[in-house]
DRENVO-559604 format. One line per 8 residues: number of its first residue (from 1); for each residue z, y, x of N, C-alpha, C. Coordinates in nm, 4 decimals. Layout:
BEGIN
NUM> Z/Y/X/Z/Y/X/Z/Y/X ~ ...;
***
This chain:
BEGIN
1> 18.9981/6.1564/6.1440/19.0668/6.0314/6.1653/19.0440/5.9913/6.3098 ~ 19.1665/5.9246/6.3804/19.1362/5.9081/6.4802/19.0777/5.8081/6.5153 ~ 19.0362/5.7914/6.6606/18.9628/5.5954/6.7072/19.0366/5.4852/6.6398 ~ 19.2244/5.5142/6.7122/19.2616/5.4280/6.6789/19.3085/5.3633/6.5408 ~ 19.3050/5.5336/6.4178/19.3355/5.4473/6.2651/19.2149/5.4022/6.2125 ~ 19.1036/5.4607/6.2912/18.9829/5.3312/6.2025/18.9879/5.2357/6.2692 ~ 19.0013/5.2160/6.3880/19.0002/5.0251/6.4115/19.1391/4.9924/6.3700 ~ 19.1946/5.0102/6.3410/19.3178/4.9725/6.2345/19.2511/4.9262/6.0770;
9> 19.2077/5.0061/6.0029/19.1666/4.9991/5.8844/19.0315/4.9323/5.8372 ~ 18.9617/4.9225/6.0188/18.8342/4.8445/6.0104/18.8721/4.6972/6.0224 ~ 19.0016/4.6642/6.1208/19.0381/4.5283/6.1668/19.1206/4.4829/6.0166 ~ 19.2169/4.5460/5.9282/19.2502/4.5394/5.7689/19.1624/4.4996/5.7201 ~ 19.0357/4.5492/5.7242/18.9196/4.5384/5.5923/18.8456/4.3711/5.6163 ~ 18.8299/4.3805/5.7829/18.7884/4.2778/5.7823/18.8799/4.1169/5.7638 ~ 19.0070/4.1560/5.8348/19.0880/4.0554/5.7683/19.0985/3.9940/5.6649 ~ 19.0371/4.1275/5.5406/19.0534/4.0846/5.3905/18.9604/3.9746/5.3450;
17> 18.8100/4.0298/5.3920/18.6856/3.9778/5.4301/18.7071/3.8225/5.4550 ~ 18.7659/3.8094/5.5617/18.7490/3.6871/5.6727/18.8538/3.5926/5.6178 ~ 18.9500/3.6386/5.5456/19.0963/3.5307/5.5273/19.0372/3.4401/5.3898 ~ 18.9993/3.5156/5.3096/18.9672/3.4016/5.1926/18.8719/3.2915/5.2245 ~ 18.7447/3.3357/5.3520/18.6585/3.2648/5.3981/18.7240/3.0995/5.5197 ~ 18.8262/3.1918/5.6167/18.8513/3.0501/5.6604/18.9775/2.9896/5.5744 ~ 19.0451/3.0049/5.4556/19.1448/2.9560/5.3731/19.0541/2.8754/5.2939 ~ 18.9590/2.8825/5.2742/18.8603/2.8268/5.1535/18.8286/2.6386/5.2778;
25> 18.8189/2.7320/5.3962/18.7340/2.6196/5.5192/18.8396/2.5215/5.5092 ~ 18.9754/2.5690/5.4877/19.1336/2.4770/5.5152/19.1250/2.3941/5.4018 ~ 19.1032/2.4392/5.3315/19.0789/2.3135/5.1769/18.9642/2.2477/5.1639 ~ 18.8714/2.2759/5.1870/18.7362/2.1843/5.2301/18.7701/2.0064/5.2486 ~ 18.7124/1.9429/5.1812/18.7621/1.7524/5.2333/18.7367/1.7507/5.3344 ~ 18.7977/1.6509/5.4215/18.7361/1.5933/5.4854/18.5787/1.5451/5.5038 ~ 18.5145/1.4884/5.6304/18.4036/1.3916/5.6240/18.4437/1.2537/5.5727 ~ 18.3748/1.2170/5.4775/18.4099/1.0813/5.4345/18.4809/1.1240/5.2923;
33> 18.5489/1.1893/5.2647/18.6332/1.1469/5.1347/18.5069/1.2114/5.0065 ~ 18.5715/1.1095/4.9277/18.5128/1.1061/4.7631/18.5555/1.2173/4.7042 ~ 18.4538/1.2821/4.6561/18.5405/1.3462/4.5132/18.5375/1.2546/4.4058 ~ 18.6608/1.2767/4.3260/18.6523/1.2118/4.2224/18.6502/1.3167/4.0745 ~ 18.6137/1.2497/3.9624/18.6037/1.3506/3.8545/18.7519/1.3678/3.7632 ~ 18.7995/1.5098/3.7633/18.9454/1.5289/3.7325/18.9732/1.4349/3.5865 ~ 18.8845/1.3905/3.5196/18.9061/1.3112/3.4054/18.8828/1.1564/3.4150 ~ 18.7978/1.0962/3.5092/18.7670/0.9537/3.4777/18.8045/0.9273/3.5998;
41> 18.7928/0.9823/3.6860/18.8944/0.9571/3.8220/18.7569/0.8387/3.9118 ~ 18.7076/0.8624/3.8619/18.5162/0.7893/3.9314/18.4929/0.8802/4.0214 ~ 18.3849/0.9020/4.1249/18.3774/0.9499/4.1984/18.2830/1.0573/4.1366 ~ 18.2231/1.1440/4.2108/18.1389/1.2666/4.1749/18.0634/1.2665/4.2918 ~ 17.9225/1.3026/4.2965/17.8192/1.2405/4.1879/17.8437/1.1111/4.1550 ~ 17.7532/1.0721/4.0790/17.7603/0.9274/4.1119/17.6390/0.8887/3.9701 ~ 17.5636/0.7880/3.9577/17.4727/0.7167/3.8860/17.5240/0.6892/3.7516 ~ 17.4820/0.6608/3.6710/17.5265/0.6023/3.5334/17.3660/0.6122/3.4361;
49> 17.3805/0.5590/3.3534/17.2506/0.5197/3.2487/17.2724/0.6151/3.1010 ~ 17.2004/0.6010/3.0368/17.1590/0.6525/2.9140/17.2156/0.5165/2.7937 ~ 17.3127/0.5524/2.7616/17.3448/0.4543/2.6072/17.2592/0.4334/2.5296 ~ 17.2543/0.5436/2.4459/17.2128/0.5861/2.3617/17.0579/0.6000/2.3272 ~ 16.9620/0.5861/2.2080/16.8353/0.6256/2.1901/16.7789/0.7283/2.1500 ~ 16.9143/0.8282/2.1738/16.8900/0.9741/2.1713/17.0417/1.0213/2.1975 ~ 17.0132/1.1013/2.3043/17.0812/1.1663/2.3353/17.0609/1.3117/2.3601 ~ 17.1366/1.4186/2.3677/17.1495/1.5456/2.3162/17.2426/1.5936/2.4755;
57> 17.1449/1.6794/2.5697/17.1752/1.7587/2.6249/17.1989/1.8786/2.5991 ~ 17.3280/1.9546/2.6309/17.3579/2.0598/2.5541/17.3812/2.1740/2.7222 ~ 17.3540/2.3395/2.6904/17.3785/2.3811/2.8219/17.5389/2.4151/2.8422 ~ 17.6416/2.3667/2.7242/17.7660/2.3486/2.7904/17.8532/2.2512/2.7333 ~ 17.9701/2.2516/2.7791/18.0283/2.1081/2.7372/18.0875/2.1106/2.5896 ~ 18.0072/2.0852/2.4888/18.0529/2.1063/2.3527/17.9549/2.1139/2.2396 ~ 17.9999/2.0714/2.1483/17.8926/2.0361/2.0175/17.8657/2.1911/1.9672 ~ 17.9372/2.2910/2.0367/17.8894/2.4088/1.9656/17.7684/2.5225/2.0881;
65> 17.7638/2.4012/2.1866/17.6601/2.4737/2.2530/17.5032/2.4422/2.2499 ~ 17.4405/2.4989/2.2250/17.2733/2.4665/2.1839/17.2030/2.3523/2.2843 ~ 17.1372/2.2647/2.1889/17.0526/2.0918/2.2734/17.0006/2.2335/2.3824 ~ 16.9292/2.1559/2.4904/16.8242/2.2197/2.5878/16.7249/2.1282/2.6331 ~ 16.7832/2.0096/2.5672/16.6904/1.9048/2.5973/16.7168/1.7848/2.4945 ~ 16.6063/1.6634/2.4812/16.6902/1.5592/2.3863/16.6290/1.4417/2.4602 ~ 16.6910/1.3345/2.5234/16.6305/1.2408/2.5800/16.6557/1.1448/2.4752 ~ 16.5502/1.0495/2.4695/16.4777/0.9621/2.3927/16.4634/0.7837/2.4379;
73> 16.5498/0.7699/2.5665/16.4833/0.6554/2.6272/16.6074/0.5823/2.7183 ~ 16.6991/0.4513/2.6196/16.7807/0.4093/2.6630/16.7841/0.3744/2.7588 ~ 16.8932/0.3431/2.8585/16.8618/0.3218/2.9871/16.8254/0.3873/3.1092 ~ 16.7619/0.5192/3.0586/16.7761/0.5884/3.2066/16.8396/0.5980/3.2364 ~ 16.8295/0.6269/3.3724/16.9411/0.6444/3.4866/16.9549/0.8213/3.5016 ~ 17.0736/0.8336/3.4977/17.1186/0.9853/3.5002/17.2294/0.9955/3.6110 ~ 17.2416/1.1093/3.6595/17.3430/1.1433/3.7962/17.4355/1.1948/3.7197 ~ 17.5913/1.1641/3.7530/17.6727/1.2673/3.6786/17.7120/1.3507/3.8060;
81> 17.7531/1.4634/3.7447/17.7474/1.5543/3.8526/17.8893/1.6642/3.8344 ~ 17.9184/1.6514/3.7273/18.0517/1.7236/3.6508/18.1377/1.7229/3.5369 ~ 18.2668/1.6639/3.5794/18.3024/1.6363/3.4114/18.4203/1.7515/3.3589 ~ 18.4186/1.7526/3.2270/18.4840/1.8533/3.1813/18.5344/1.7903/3.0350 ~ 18.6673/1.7453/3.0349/18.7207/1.6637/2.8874/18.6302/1.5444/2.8608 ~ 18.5840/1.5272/2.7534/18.5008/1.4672/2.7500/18.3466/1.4544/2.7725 ~ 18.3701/1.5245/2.8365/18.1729/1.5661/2.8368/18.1273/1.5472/3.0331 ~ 17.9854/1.5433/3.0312/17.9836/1.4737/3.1593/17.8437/1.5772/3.1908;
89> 17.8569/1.6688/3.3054/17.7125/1.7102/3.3321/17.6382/1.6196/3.3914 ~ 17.4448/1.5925/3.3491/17.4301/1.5031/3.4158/17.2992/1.5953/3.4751 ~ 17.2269/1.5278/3.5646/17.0998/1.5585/3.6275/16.9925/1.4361/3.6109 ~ 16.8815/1.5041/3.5718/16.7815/1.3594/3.5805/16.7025/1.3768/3.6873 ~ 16.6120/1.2851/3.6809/16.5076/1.2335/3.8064/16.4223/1.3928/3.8037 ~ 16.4395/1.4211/3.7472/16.3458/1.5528/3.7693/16.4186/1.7082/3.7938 ~ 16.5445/1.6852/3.8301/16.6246/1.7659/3.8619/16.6990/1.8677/3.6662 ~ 16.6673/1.8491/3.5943/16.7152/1.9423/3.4861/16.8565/1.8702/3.5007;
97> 16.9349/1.9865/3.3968/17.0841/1.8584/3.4168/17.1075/2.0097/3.2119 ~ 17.2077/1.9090/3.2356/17.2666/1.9279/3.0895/17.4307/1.8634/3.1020 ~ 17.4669/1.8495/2.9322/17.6198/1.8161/2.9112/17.5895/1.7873/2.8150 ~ 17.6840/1.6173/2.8197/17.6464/1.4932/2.7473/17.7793/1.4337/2.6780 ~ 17.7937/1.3638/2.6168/17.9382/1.3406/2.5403/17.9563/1.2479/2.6264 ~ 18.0697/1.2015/2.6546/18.1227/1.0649/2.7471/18.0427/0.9450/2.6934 ~ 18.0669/0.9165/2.5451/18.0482/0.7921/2.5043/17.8844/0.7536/2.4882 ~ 17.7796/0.8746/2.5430/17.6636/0.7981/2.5555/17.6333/0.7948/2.6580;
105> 17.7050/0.7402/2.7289/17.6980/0.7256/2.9129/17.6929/0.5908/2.9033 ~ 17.6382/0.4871/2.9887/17.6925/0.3525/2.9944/17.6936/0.3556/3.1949 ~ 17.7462/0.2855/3.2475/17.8312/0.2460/3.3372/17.6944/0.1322/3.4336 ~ 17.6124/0.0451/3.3338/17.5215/0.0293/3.3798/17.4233/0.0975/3.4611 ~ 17.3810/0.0062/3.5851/17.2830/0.0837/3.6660/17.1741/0.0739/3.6628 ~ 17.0622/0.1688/3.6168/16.9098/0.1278/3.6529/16.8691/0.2361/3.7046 ~ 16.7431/0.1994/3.7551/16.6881/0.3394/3.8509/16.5308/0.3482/3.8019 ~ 16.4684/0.4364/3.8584/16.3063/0.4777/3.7968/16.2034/0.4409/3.9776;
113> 16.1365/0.3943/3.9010/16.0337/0.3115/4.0534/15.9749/0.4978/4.0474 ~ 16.0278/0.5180/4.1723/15.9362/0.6786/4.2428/15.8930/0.7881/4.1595 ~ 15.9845/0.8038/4.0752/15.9130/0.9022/4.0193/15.8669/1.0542/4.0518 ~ 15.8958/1.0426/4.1936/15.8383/1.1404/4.2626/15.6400/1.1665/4.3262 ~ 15.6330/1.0155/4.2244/15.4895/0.9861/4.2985/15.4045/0.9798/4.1576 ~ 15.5212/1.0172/4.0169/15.4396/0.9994/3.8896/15.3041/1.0587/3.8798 ~ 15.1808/1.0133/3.8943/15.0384/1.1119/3.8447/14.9357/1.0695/3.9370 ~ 15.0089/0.9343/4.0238/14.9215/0.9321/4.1945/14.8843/0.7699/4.1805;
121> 14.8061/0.7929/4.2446/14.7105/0.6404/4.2363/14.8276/0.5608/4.3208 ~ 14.9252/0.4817/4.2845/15.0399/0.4344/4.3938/15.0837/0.3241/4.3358 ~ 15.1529/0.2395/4.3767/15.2126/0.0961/4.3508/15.3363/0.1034/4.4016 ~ 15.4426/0.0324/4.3152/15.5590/0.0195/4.4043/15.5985/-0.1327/4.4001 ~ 15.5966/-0.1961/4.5552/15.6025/-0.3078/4.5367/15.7176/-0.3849/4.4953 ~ 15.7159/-0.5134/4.3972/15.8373/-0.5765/4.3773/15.8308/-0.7283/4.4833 ~ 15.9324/-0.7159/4.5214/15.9413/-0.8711/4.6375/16.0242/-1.0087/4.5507 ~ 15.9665/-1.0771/4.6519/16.0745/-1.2226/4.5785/16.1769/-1.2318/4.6558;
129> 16.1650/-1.1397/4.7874/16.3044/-1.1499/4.8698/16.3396/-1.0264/4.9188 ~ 16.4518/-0.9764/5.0004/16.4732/-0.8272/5.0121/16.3936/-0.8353/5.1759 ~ 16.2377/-0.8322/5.1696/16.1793/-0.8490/5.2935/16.0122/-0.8010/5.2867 ~ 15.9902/-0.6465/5.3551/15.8515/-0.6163/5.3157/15.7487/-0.7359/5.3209 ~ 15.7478/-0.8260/5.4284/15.6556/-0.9797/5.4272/15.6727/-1.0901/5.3170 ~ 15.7591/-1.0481/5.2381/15.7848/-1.1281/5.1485/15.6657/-1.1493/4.9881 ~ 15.6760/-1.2448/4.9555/15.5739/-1.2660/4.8042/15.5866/-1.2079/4.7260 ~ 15.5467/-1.1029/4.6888/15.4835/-1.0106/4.6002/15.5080/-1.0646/4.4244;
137> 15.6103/-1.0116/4.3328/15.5819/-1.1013/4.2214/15.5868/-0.9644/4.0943 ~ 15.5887/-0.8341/4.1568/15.5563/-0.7621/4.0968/15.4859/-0.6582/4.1352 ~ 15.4144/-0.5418/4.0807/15.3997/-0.3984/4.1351/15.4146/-0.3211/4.0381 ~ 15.4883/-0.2393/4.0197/15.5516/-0.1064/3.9579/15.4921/0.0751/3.9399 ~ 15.4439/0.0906/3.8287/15.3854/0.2206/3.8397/15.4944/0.3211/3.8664 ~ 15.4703/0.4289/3.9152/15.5882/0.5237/3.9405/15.6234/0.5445/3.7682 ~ 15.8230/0.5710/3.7887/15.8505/0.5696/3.6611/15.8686/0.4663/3.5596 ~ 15.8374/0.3729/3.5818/15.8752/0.2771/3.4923/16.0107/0.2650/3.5485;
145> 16.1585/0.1623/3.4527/16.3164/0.2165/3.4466/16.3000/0.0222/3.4550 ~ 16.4250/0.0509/3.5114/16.4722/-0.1301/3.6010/16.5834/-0.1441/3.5747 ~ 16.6530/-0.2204/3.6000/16.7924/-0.2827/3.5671/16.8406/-0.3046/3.7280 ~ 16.9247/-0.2255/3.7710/16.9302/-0.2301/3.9287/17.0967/-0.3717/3.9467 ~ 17.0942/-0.4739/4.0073/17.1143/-0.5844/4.0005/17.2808/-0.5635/4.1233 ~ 17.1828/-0.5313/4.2016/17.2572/-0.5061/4.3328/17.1758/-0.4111/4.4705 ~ 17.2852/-0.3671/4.5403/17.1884/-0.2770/4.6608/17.2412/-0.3591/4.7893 ~ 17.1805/-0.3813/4.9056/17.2440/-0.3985/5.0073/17.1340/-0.3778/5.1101;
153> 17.1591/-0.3761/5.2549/17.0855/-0.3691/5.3527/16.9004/-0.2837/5.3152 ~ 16.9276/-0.1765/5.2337/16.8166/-0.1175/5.2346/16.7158/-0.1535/5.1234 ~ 16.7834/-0.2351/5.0460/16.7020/-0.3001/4.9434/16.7795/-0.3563/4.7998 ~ 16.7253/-0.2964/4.6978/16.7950/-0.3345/4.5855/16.6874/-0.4455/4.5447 ~ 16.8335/-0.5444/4.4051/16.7673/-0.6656/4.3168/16.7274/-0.5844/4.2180 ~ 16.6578/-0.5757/4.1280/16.5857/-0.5335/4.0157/16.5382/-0.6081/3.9691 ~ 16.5566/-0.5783/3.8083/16.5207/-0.6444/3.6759/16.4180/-0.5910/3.5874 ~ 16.2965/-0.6285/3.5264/16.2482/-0.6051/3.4458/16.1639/-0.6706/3.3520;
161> 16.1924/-0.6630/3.1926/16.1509/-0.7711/3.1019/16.2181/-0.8608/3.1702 ~ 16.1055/-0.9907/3.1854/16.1175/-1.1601/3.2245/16.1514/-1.1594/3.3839 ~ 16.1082/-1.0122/3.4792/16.1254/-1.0346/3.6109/16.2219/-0.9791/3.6944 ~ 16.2240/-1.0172/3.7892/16.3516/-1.0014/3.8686/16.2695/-1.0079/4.0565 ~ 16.3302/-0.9313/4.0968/16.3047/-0.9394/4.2542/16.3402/-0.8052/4.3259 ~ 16.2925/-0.7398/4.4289/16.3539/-0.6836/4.5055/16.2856/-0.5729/4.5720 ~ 16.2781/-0.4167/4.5671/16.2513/-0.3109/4.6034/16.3195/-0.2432/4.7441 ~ 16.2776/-0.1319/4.7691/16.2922/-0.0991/4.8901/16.4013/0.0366/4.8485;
169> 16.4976/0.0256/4.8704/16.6385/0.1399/4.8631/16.5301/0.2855/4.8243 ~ 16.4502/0.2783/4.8869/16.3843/0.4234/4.9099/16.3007/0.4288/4.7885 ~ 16.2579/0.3418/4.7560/16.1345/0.3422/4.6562/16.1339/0.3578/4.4843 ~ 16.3217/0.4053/4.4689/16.3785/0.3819/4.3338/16.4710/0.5213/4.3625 ~ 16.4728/0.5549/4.2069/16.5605/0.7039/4.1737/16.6746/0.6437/4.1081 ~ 16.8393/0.6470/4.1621/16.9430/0.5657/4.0484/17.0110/0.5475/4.1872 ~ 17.0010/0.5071/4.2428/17.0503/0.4610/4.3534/17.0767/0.5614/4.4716 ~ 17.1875/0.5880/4.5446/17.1848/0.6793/4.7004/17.1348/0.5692/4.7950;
177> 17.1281/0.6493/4.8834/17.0452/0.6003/5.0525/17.1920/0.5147/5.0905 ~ 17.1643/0.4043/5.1384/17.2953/0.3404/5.1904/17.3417/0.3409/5.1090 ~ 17.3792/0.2636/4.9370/17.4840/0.2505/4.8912/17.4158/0.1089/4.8524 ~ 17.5945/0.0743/4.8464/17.5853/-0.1019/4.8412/17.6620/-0.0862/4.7168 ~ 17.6412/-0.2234/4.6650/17.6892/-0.2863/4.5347/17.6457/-0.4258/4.5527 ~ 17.7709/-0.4776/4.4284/17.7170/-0.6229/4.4198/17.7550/-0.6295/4.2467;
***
């Protein structure tokens, strides 16, 4: 074979190589845009809670695929991460994820005080205002689950039992970095 039909058939091969790679780059979103989920039309990821007082993670979207997990504890906060008909993949604070029926999702937000710090001699402080100098009217073991109120300027309202006051964006799982709500 000569020079010139292998760089012919080498510049072919790689074309083949290279075209699905920058065609894939052409459909890519933008910076900034949402995905949304092809069924609820919500964005992807995005936060949501635990309905239910048992719920049944399954490893695919359907009552005929085997639990892999069974959560026990209304109100957590779960990431959805993929939906498929009715069913919603979610991820928890500890990274496992599963597939959940729509209807034990609730829409409510709460988040988990650090549970990245669960097992450690640590406090997470609750404020009376969204201001580290501020009066102190709670402290939070890592892991305990809140009722997240609102987020703004770096600091969410949080609820728990009888109390109410204000955490540090960073210091809670439920919530992204910079996201606001009211």
């Amino acid at each position: 074979m000569s020079f010139a039909a292998f760089a012919r058939r080498f510049a072919a091969a790689a074309a083949m190589v290279l075209c699905p790679t920058v065609l894939s780059f052409s459909v890519m979103p933008t910076a900034g845009a949402v995905e949304v989920g092809p069924v609820s039309k919500l964005p992807l990821p995005r936060y949501v809670s635990l309905k239910a007082a048992r719920v049944n993670a399954r490893i695919g979207p359907g009552r005929d695929y085997p639990v892999t997990w069974l959560y026990l504890k209304p109100g957590l906060p779960v990431e959805v991460v993929q939906e498929y008909e009715l069913w919603r993949r979610i991820r928890d604070s500890e990274g496992s994820e599963g597939w959940v029926y729509h209807s034990l999702l609730s829409g409510d937000r709460t988040a988990i005080a650090a549970p990245w710090l669960k097992g450690k001699a640590t406090m997470i402080d609750v404020h009376a205002s969204p201001a580290v100098d501020a009066p102190l009217v709670a402290r939070l073991e890592p892991g305990v689950v809140s009722m997240v109120r609102e987020c703004g300027s770096q600091w969410c309202e949080i609820k728990i039992s009888d109390r109410q006051g204000y955490v540090r964006q960073q210091d809670i799982w439920g919530v992204y970095p910079d996201e606001k709500f009211d």
